[in-house]
C-alpha positions as CSV (number, residue, x, y, z in Angstrom):
1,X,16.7,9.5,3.4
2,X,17.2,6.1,1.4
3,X,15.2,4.9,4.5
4,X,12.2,7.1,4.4
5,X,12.3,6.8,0.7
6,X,11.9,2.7,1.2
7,X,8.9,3.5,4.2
8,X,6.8,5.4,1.9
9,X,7.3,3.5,-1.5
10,X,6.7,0.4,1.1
11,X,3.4,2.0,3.0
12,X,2.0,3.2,-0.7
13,X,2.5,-0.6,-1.7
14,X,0.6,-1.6,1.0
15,X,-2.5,0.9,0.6
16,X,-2.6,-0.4,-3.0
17,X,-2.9,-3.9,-1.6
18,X,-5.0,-2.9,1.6
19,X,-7.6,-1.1,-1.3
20,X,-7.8,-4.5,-4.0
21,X,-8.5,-6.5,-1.4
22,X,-11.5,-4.1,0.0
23,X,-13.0,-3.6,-3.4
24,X,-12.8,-7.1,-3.8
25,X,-14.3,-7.9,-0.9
26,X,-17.1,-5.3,-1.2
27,X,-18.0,-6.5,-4.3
């Protein structure tokens, strides 16, 4: 569980990252 728990918080972390970086680089 503590697992998963780290994947997902990690994964969401990375969308964030993954989604400032494209609006920066659309703008």
């Amino acid at each position: 569980m503590i697992i998963r728990l780290g994947y997902f918080s990690s994964q969401k972390k990375s969308e964030i990252v993954v989604a400032r970086s494209w609006a920066l680089n659309w703008k």
